[in-house]
C-alpha positions in Angstrom: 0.0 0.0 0.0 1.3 3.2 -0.9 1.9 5.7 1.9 0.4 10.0 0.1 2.3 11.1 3.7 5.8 10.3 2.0 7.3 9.8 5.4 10.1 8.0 3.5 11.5 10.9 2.1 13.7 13.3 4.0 13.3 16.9 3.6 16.2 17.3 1.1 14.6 14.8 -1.2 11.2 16.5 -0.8 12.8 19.9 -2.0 15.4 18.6 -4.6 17.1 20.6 -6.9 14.9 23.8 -8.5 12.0 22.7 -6.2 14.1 25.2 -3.5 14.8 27.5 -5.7 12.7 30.1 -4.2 10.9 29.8 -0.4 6.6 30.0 -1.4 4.0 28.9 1.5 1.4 26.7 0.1 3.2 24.3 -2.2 3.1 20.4 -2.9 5.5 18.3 -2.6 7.1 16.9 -5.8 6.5 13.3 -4.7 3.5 13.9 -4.5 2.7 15.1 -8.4 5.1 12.9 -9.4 2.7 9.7 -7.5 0.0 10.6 -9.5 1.5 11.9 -12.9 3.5 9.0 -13.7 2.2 5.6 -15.0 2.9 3.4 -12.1 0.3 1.5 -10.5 -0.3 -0.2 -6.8 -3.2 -0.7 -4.5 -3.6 2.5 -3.9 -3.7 3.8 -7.2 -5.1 1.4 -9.6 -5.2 3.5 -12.8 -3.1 6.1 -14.3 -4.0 9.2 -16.2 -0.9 10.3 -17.8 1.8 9.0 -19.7 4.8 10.7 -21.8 4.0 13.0 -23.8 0.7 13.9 -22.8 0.2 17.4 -22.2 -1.3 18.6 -18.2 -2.4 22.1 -17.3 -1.6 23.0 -13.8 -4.4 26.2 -13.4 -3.2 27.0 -10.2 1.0 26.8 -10.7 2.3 28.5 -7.9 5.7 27.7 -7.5 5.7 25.4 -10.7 6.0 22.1 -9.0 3.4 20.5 -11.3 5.6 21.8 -14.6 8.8 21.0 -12.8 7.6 17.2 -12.1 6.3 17.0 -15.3 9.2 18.4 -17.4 11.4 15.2 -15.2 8.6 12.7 -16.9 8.2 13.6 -20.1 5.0 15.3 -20.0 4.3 18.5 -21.4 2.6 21.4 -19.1 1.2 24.8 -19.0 0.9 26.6 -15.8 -1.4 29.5 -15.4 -1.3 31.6 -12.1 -2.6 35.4 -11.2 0.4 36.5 -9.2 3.3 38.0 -11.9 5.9 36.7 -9.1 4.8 33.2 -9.1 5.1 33.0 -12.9 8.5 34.4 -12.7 9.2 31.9 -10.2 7.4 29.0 -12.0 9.2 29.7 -15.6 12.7 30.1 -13.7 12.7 26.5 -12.3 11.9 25.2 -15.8 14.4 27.6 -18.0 17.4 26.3 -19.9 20.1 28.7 -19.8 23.8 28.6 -20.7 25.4 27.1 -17.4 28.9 28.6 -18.1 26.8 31.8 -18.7 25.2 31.7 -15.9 27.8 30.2 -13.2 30.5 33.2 -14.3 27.6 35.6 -14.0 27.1 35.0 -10.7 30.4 35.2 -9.3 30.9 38.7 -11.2 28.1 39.7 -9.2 29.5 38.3 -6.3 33.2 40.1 -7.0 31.5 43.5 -7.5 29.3 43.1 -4.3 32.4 42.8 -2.3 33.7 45.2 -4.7 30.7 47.7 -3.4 30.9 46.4 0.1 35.5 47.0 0.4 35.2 51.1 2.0 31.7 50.1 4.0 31.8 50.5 7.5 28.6 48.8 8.2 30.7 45.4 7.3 33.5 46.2 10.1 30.6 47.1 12.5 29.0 43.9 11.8 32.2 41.8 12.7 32.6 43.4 15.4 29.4 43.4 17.3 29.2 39.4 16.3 32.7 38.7 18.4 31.0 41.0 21.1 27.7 39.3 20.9 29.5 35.9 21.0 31.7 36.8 24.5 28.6 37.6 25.8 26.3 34.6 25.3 29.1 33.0 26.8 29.6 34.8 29.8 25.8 35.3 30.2 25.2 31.7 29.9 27.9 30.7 32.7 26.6 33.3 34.7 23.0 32.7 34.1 22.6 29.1 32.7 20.0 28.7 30.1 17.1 30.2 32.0 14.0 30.8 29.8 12.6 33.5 32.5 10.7 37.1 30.8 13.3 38.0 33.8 16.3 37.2 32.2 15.2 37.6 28.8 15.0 41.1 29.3 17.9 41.7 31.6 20.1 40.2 28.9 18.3 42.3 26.1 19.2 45.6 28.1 22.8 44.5 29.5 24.1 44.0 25.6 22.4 46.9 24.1 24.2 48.8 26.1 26.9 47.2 24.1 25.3 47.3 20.9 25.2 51.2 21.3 28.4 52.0 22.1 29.9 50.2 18.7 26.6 52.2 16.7 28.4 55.1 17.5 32.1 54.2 17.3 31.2 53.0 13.4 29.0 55.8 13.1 26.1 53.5 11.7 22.5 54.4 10.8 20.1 51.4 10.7 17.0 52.3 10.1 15.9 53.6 6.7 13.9 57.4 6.6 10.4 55.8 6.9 8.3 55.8 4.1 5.1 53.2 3.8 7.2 50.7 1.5 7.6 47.2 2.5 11.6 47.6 1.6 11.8 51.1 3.7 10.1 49.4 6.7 11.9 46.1 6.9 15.1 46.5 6.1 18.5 48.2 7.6 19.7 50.8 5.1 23.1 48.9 4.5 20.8 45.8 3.3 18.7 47.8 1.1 21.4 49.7 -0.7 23.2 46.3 -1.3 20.2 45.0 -2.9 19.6 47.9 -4.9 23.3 47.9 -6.3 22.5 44.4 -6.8 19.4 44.7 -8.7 21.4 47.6 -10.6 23.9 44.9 -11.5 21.6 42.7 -13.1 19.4 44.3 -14.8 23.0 44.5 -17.3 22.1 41.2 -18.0 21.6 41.0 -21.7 20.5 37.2 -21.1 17.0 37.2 -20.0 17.0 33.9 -18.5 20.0 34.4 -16.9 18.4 37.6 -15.5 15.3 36.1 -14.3 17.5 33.3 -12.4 19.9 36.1 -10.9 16.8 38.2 -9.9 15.0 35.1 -8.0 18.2 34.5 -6.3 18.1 38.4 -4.8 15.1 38.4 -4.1 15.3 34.8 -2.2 18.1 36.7 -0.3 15.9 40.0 0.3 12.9 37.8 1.8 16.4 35.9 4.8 17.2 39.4 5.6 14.4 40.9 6.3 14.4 43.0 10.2 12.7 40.5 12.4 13.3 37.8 14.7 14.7 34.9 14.0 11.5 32.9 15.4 9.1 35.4 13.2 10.5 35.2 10.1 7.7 33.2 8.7 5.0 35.6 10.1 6.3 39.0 10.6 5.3 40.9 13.3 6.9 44.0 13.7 10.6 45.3 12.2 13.8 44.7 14.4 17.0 46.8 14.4 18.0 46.1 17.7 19.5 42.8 19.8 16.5 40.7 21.0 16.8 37.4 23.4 16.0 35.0 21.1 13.6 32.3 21.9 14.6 30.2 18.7 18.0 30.1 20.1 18.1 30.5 23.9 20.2 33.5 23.4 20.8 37.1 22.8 20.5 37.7 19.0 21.0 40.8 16.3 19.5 41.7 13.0 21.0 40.8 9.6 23.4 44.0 8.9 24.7 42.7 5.1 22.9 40.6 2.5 26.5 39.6 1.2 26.8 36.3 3.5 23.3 35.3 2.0 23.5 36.4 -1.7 26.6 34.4 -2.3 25.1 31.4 -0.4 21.6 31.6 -2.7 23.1 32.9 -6.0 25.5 30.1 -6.1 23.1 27.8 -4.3 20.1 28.6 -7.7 23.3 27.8 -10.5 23.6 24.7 -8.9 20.1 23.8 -8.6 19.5 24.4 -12.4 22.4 22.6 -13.6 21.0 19.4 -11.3 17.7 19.4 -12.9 19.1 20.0 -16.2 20.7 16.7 -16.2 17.0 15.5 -15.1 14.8 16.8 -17.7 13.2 15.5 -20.6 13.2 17.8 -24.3 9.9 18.5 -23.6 7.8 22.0 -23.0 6.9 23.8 -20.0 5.3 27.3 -19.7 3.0 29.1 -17.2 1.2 32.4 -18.0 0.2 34.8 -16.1 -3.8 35.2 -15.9 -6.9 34.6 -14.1 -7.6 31.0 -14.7 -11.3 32.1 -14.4 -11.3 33.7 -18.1 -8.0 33.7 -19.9 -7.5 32.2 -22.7 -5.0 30.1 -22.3 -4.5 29.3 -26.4 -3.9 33.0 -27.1 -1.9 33.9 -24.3 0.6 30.7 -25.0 1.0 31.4 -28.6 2.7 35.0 -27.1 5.3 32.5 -25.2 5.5 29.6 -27.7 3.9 29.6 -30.7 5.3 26.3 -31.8 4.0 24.6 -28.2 0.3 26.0 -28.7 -0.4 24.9 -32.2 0.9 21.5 -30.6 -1.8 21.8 -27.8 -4.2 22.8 -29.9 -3.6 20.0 -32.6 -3.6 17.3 -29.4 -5.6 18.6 -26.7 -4.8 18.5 -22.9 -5.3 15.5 -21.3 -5.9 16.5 -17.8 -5.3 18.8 -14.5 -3.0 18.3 -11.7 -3.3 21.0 -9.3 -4.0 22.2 -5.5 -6.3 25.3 -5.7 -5.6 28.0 -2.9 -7.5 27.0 0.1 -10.2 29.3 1.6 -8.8 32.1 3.8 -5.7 30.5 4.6 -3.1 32.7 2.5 -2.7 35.7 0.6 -0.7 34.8 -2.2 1.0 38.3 -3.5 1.6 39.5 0.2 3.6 36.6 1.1 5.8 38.2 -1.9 5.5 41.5 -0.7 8.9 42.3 -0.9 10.0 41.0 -4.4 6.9 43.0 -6.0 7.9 46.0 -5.1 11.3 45.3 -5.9 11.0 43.9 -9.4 7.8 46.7 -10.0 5.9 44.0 -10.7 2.1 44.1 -10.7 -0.1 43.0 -7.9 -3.5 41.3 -8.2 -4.4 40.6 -5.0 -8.6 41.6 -5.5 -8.3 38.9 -8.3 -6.5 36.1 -6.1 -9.2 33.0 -5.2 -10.3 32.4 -1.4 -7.7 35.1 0.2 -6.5 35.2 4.0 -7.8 38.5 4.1 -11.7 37.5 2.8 -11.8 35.2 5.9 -13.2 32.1 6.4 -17.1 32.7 6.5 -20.1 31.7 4.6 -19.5 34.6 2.1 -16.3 33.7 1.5 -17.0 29.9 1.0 -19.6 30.9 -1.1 -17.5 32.9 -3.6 -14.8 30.1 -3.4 -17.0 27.8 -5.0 -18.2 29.9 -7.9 -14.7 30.7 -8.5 -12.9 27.5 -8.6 -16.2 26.2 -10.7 -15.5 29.1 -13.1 -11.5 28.1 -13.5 -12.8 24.1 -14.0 -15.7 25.0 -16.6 -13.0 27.5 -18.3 -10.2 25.2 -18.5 -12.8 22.4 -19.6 -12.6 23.6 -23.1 -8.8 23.0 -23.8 -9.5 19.3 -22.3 -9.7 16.1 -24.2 -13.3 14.9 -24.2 -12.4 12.0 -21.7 -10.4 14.4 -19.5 -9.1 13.8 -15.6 -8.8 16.5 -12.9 -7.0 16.2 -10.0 -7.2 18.5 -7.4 -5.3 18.7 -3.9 -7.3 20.1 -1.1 -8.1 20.4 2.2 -11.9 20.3 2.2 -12.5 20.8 5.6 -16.4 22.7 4.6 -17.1 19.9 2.4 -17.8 22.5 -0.9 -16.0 20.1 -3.2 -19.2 18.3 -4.4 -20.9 21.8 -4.9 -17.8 22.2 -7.0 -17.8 19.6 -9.4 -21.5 19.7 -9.9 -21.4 23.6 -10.6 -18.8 22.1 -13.3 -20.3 19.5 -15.0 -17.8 17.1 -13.1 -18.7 14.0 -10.9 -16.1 13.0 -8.4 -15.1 9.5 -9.1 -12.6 9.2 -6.5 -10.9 10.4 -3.6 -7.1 9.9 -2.2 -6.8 11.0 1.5 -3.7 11.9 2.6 -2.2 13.4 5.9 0.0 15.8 6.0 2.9 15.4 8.6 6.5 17.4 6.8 4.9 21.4 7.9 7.0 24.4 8.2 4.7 26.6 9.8 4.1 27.1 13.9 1.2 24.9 13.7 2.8 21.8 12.7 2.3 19.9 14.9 -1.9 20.0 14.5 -3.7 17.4 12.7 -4.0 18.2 9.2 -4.8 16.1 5.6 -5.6 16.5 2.5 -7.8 15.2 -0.3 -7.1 14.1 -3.7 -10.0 14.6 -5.1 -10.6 12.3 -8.7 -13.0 14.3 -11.3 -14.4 13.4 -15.0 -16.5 14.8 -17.0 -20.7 14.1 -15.7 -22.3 12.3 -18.7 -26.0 14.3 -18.7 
């Protein structure tokens, strides 16, 4: 019997190669498409529904895992998400670019940050508070032990600041940015912005566009590790940092990120190595997401502007199914987890367009409009289909709306694949949660 929690697969096989390339809440694992995109069979899963060649459209792609898995199995895929970031992201992960290209590229940038970085004081200031902050967990703990007391906390918070002032103003360093209402101006030190910014500068050079688009996700994967928080809030921010904190993550005194530089070359050289791996993995097949509401684009029209050559072969074959987890119902909002890389990169948000948002809530309104919405991207994408089509959608159906959804569609649900879900990042983890594989055909009439 097949086990959907894939409890045999350790957290680096779960994000392999390009499926890291760029943190994103929300996203399956690649075992999982790949379980029910290939053509094995078991107990479990006594048919399949896709085989080389076929083509699968993903209408909710996210992160691309769906064209990413695909792409490894030789099955063609189009994507199609709202957010402009997420496309970025998805058609990243599945771009071919010149390797040599792309590795020297990246250590030129990394020579002219260091380049940018040789005069900077807030570099010698950041050395130097890190030995200080080091003598002092020391000391603290041998004087203290590891007490987890508010008491404590706080009388270690105020005994290094002290400390933490006194080389401010021997470096003469300025933290905080003049505050404006941008996400970048609020949480980030002004040596970490202007870093980023001379980055961004840098590669927007880039005559390459691919190799562009894989530099850019790598500075803004950096952008999102140094944000001004706490270590333990990083997922959830709460409110911006610029000071030492007692960290509860690490049972000790703590400081903001003061330079991008340790975390750009990590990720930059971390993304080139990614790519090259799945390169090796691939299969000459095509991938592409475009960005639209899966409720009404067209999806022939707006791939013939990406690949002309792809959409006449879609149109000539027809899809043969969906794989794909629609957003849940007032669990995330999809462009603000992104927040910083929009404004950034100047992209355009669509957040009134996104499908059940955080921000709608969780109510009988919003469950209400979830349905008519996810019926509207199934009766839409219907028409691309083969006639004897299969969707598969991963979700967490907790309201039971589902059935409403396939019937709105003209769908019957022939199956359904529970699964629980035990590998979460979040600080709710540890809760009970599962998902459903939910098995849809076309309802004969």
């Amino acid at each position: 019997m097949s086990n959907l929690a894939f409890t045999q697969y350790r957290e680096k096989e779960r994000t392999k190669h390009v499926h890291r390339l760029h943190p994103y809440k929300g996203k399956f694992i690649p075992q999982l498409v790949e379980y029910f995109l290939d053509e094995h069979k078991d107990e479990l899963k006594t048919e399949s529904w896709f085989k080389p060649g076929d083509i699968v459209l993903d209408p909710f792609c996210g992160s691309g895992t769906t064209l990413v898995q695909a792409a490894e199995l030789g099955i063609h895929a189009v994507g199609v998400d709202i957010s402009e970031f997420n496309t970025l992201i998805s058609n990243t992960k599945i771009s071919c670019p010149d390797l040599n290209s792309l590795h020297s590229a990246a250590r030129k940038l990394i020579g002219k940050l260091r380049s940018y970085n040789a005069d900077s004081a807030h570099l010698d200031f950041d050395h130097a508070v890190s030995e200080a902050l080091s003598e002092y967990n020391k000391m603290a703990e041998m004087r203290y032990g590891k007490r987890q007391t508010k008491e404590y906390a706080a009388a270690c918070a105020e005994e290094f600041l002290q400390i933490w002032h006194s080389y401010l103003d021997r470096f003469g360093i300025q933290l905080k940015q003049e505050q404006d209402d941008s996400f970048l101006a609020i949480w980030y030190a002004a040596p970490i912005r202007d870093e980023i910014e001379f980055l961004r500068e840098e590669i927007m050079r880039e005559a390459d566009i691919v190799i562009r688009n894989i530099l850019l996700l790598a500075l803004t994967r950096t952008l999102r590790s140094c944000r001004a928080t706490t270590h333990a809030d990083l997922a959830t921010l709460k409110e911006p940092v610029f000071e030492p904190y007692y960290c509860r993550k690490h049972s000790k005194i703590c400081k903001p990120i003061l330079t991008a530089t340790k975390w750009w070359e990590r990720y930059v050289l971390d993304s080139v190595s990614r790519i090259a791996e799945f390169r090796s993995l691939r299969t000459p097949t095509h991938q592409v997401c475009i960005t639209g509401d899966a409720q009404s684009v067209c999806i022939e029209s707006a791939l013939r502007q990406h690949e002309a050559d792809f959409a006449n072969f879609v149109d000539k074959q027809g899809i043969r199914g969906i794989f794909s987890s629609p957003p849940y119902v007032g669990l995330i909002d999809y462009h603000e987890q992104h927040a910083y890389a929009y404004e950034l990169l100047g992209l355009r948000r669509r957040d009134t367009s996104e499908i059940g948002p955080k921000t709608g809530g969780q109510g009988r309104i919003a469950r209400q409009a979830y349905e008519e919405a996810i019926s509207n991207v199934l009766i839409n994408c219907k028409q691309y289909l083969v006639s004897d089509y299969d969707v598969l959608l991963v979700a967490n159906d907790k309201w039971n709306l589902y059935p409403s959804i396939a019937e709105r569609s003209g769908m019957k649900i022939v199956n359904r694949y529970n699964r629980p879900v035990l590998f979460r990042t979040e600080k709710n983890r540890n809760s009970p949660y599962s998902e459903t594989i939910f098995h849809l055909k076309e309802k004969i009439r």
